[in-house]
C-alpha positions as CSV (number, residue, x, y, z in Angstrom):
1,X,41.6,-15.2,-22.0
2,X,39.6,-13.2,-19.4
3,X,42.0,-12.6,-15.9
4,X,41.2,-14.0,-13.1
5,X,39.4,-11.8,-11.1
6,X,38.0,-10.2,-14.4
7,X,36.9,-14.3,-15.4
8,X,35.0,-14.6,-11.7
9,X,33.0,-11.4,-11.9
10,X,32.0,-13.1,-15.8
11,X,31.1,-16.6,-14.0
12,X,29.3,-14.9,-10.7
13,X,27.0,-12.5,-13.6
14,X,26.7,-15.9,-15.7
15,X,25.3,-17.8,-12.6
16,X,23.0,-15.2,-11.6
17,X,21.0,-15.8,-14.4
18,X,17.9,-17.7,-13.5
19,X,19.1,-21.2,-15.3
20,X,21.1,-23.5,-15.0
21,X,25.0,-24.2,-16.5
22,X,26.6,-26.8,-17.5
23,X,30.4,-26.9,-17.2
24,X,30.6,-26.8,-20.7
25,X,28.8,-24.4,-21.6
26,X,30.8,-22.0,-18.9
27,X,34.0,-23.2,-20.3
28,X,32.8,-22.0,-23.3
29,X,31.2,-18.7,-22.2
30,X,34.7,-18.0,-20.2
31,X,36.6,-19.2,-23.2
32,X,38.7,-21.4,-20.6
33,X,38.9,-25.1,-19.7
34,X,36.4,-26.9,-17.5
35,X,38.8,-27.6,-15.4
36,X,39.3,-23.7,-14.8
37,X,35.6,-23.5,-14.4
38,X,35.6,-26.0,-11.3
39,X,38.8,-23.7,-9.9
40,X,36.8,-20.8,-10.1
41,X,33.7,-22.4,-8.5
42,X,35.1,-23.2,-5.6
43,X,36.9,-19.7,-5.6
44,X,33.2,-18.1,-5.2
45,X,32.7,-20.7,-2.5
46,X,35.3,-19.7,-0.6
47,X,34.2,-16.1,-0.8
48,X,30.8,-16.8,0.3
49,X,28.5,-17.4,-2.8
50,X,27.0,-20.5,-2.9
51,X,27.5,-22.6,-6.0
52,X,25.1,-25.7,-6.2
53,X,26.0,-28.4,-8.9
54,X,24.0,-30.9,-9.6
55,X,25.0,-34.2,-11.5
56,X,23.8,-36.2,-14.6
57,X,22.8,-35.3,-18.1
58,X,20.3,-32.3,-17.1
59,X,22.9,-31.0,-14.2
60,X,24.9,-28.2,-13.9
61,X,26.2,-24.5,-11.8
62,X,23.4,-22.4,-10.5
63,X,23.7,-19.9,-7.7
64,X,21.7,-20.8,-4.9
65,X,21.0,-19.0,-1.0
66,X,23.1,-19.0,1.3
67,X,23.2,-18.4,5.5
68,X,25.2,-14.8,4.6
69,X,24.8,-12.5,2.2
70,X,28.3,-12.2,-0.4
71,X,28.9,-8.9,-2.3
72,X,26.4,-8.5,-5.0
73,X,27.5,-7.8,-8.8
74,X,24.7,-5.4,-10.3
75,X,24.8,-4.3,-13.8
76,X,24.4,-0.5,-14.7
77,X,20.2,-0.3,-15.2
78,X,20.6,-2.7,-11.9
79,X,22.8,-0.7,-9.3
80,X,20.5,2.7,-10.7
81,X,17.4,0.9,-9.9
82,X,18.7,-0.1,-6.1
83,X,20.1,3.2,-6.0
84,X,16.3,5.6,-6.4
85,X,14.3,2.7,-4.6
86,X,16.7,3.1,-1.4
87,X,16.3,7.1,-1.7
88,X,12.7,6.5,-1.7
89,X,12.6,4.2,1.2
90,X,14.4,6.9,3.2
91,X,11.3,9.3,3.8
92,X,8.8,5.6,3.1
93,X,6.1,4.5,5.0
94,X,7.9,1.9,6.7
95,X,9.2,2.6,10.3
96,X,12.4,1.1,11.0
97,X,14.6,1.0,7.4
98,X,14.8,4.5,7.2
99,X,17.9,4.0,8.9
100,X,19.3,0.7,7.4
101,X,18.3,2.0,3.9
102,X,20.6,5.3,4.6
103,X,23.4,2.7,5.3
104,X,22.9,0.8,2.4
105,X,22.8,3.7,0.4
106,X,25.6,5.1,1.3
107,X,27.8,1.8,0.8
108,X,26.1,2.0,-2.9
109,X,26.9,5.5,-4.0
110,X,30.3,5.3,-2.8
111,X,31.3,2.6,-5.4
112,X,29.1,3.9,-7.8
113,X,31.4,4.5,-11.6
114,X,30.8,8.2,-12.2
115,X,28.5,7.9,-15.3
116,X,25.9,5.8,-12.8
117,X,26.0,8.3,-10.3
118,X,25.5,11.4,-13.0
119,X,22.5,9.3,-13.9
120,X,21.0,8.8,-10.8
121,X,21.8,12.4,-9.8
122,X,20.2,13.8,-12.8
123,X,16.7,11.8,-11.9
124,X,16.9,12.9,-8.5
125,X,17.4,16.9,-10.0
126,X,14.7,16.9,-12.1
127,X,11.9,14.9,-10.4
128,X,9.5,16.8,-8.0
129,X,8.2,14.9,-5.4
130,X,4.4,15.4,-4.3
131,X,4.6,16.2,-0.5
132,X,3.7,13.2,1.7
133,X,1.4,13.7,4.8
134,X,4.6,13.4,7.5
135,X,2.4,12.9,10.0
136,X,0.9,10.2,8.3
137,X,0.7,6.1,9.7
138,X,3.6,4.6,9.7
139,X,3.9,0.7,9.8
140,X,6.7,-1.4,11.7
141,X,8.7,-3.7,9.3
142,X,8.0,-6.9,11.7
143,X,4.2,-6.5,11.2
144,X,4.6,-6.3,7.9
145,X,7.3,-9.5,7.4
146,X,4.7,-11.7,9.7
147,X,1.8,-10.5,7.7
148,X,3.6,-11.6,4.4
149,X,4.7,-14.9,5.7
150,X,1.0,-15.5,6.6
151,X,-0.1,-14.4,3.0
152,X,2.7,-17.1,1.8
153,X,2.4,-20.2,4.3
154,X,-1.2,-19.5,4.1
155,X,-2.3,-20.2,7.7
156,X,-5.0,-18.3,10.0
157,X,-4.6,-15.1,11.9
158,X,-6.0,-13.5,14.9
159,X,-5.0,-10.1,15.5
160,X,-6.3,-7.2,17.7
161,X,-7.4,-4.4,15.8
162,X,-8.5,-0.7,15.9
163,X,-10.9,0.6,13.4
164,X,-10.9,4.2,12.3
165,X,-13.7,5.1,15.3
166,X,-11.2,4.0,17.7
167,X,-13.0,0.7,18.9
168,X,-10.8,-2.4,19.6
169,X,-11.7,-6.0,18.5
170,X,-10.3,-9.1,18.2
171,X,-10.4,-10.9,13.9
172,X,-9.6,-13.7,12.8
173,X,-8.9,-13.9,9.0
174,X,-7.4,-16.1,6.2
175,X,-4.8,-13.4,4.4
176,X,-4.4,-13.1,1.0
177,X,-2.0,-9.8,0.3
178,X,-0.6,-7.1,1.8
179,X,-1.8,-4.1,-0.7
180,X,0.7,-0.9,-0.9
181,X,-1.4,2.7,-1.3
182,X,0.5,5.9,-0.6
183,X,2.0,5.8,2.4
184,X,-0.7,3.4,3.6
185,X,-0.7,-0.6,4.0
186,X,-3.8,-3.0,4.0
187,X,-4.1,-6.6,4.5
188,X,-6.8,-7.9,2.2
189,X,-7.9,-10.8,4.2
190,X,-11.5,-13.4,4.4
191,X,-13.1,-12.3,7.3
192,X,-13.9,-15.8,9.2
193,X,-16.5,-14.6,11.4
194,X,-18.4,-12.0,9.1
195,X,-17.3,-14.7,6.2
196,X,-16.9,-12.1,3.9
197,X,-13.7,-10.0,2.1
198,X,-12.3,-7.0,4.2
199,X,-9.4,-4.5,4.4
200,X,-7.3,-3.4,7.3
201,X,-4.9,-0.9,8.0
202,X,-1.7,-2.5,9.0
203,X,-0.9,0.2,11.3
204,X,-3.3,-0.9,13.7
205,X,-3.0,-4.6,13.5
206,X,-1.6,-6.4,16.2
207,X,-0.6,-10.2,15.4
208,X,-1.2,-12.5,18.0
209,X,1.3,-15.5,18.0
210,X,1.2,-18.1,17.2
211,X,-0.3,-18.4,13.9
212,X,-2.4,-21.3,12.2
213,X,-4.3,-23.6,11.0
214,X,-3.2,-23.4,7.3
215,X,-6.8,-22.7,5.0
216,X,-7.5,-23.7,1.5
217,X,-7.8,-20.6,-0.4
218,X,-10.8,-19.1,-2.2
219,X,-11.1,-17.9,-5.1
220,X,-10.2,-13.5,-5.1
221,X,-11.9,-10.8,-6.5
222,X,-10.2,-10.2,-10.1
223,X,-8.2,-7.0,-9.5
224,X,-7.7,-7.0,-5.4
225,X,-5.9,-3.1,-5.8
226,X,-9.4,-1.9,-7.3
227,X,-11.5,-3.5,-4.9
228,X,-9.1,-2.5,-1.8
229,X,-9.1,1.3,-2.8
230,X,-12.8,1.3,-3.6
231,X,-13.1,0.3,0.0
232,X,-10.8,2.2,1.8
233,X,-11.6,5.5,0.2
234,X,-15.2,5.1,1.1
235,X,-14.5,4.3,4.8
236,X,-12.7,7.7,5.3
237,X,-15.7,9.8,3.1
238,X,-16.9,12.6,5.3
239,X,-19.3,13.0,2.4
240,X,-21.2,10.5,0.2
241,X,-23.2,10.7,-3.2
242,X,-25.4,9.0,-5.4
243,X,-25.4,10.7,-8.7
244,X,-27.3,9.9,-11.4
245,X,-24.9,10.6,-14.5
246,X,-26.6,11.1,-18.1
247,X,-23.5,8.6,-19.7
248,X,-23.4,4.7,-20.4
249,X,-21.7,3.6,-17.1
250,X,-18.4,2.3,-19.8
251,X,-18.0,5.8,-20.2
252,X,-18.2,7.2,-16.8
253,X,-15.6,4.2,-15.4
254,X,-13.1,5.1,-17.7
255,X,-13.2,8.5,-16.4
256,X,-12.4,8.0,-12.7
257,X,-10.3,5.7,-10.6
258,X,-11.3,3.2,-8.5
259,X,-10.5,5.2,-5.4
260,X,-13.4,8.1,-6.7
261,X,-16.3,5.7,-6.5
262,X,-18.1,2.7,-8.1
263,X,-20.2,2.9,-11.5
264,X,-23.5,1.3,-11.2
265,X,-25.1,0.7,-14.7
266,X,-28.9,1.8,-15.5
267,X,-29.4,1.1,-18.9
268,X,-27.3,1.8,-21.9
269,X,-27.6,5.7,-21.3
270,X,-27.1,6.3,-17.6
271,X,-25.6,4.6,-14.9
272,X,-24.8,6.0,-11.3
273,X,-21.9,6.9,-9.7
274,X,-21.8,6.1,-6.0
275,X,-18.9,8.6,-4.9
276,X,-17.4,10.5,-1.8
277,X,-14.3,13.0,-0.3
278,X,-14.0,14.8,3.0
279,X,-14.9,18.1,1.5
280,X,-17.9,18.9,-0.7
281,X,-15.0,21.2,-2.8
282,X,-13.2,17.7,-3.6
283,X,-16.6,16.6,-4.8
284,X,-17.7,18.9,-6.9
285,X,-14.2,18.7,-8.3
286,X,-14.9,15.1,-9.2
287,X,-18.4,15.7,-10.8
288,X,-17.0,18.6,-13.1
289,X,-14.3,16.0,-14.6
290,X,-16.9,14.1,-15.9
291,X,-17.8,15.9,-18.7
292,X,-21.7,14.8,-18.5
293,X,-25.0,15.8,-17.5
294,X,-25.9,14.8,-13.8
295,X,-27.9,14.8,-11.2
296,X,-27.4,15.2,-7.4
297,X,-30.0,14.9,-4.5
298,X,-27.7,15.3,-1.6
299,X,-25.8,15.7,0.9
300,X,-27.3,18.8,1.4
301,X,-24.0,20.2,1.9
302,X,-22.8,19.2,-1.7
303,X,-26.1,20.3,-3.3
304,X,-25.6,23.6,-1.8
305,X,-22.2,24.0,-2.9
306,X,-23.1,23.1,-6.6
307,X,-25.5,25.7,-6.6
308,X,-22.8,28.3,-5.5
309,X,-20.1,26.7,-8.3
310,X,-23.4,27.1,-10.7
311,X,-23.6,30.9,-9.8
312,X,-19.6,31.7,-9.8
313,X,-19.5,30.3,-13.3
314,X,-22.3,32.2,-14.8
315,X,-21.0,35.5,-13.3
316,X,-17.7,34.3,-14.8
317,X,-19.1,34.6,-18.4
C-alpha cells in the first residue's frame, strides 16, 4: 500500500486526467479503501485543489478550477515542456512576462530531478537560435487577453488603429483569432464597415471599452494562418511581381510558402506567381528557387537586377 503523501500525489495525477472517477475505481487504482479515497479527497481540499464529486450512477472525482492556483504535479515530458516554453517566453514578443516568466522559471529549475534538468540543458546547448529583430513590435499582454476574450465571447469591437503609413482610424470588427507570426501578432477580424476579412497588427490596436454586441459568426476562410501571412507579407513589399512561370500552378504552390506570394493558375502548363520582398536581391532569390522557366516584366528595379544575376552567372561558367 502506497504512503500517504506518496498515495496523494497518485490520486492528484489520477484526477488530472480529463475524465471522471468513480470512488471505486480510485480505490482500486490506489489499492486502498473507498473510505481512504474520501480521506484523501478532502486532504487535497484542504491544500487547495478543488475536488468536485458528483452523485448518482454516472458520478464521480474530477479536478475542477479553483479561485487560487495549488502546486501543480507535472510528469517528466510535462515539467521539460514548461521548462523550454518559459526560456522562450523570456526574450518573446510579448511585453510584460518577460519578467513573470523569469520567476516562474526559476521556481521550476530549482526543483527540477537532475536527469530533467540534463535534458533540458542539453536542448538548450545544442539549439541555435535565429536572431530576432530586438527592435522589433512588441505587444502588451492586456491587449492581447481582451482581444482573446473578444475572439471567445464573440462580441464587437471598436478599436483605434494605426496602419503601417502612420494614419489613425477608428474599426469596428467581429474577431475571429488572434494569429502568432514571428515576433508579430494579428487579429484576423470581419471588417464591419468595409464588410470584408482583414488583418491588424496588435501592436497598434487600441481597444475601446466597453465591448459588444455579441455577432453570429461567418463562415472563415479554410486555413486563416495562410490567408493572414499572404496578407501581411504583401502590405510590407517594397517590391511587387507578376511572373508568369512556365509550371502547372500545383507545382509552383508546393514550392513556396504562403508568405512568398499567391499562385494564380493559367492553364495546365503555367500559372502566375503574384510575389514581393523589400529588396529586388530577396526577389530574385525567390525566383531562382523555383526551378522553372519564367518571365518578368517589372519592377524595373527587379528586371534590372535579373539581368545582372544573368551576366554573373555566365561569367561564372
Amino acid at each position: 500500500m502506497l504512503e500517504t503523501s506518496a498515495r496523494l500525489l497518485r490520486l492528484l495525477s489520477l484526477l488530472q486526467l480529463p475524465r471522471e472517477w468513480t470512488g471505486v475505481d480510485l480505490a482500486d487504482r490506489l489499492g486502498v479503501s473507498g473510505r481512504t479515497v474520501r480521506t484523501d479527497v478532502q486532504r487535497l481540499r484542504s491544500l487547495g485543489y478543488p475536488v468536485v464529486a458528483t452523485r448518482g450512477n454516472v458520478g464521480g472525482y474530477r479536478l475542477g478550477a479553483g479561485a487560487a492556483l495549488p502546486p501543480l504535479l507535472l510528469d517528466d515530458d510535462e515539467a521539460v515542456a514548461v521548462t523550454v516554453g518559459l526560456r522562450t517566453a523570456t526574450g518573446g514578443a510579448v511585453a510584460g512576462i518577460e519578467e513573470a516568466s523569469l520567476r516562474a522559471l526559476a521556481k521550476l529549475e530549482q526543483v527540477l530531478p537532475s536527469r530533467l534538468r540534463r535534458r533540458v540543458n542539453t536542448l538548450q546547448t545544442f539549439t541555435v537560435p535565429v536572431p530576432s529583430d530586438a527592435a522589433g513590435p512588441s505587444v502588451e499582454t492586456s491587449v492581447l487577453t481582451t482581444l482573446a476574450a473578444v475572439c471567445r465571447d464573440r462580441e464587437r469591437l471598436r478599436f483605434d488603429y494605426e496602419d503601417h503609413a502612420g494614419a489613425a482610424t477608428v474599426r469596428t470588427v467581429e474577431p475571429y483569432r488572434l494569429v502568432n507570426w514571428g515576433r508579430r501578432w494579428y487579429l484576423f477580424a470581419w471588417d464591419v464597415e468595409r464588410g470584408d476579412w482583414r488583418t491588424f497588427r496588435v501592436d497598434r490596436i487600441r481597444p475601446r471599452v466597453p465591448t459588444g454586441p455579441r455577432f453570429t459568426p461567418r463562415d472563415l476562410p479554410d486555413d486563416v494562418a495562410a490567408y493572414v501571412s499572404s496578407r501581411v507579407s504583401a502590405a510590407a513589399w517594397r517590391y511587387r511581381a507578376r511572373v508568369t512561370v512556365s509550371a502547372p500552378a500545383e507545382v509552383v504552390a508546393d514550392r513556396i510558402s504562403p508568405a512568398v506570394g499567391t499562385v494564380e493558375r493559367v492553364d495546365e502548363h503555367t500559372c502566375v506567381l503574384h510575389t514581393g520582398a523589400d529588396t529586388v536581391e530577396t526577389l530574385g532569390a525567390y525566383l531562382g528557387l523555383l526551378g522553372e522557366d519564367f518571365h518578368v516584366a517589372g519592377p524595373p528595379e527587379l528586371v534590372t537586377h535579373l539581368r545582372r544575376l544573368a551576366g554573373r552567372y555566365a561569367r561564372s561558367t
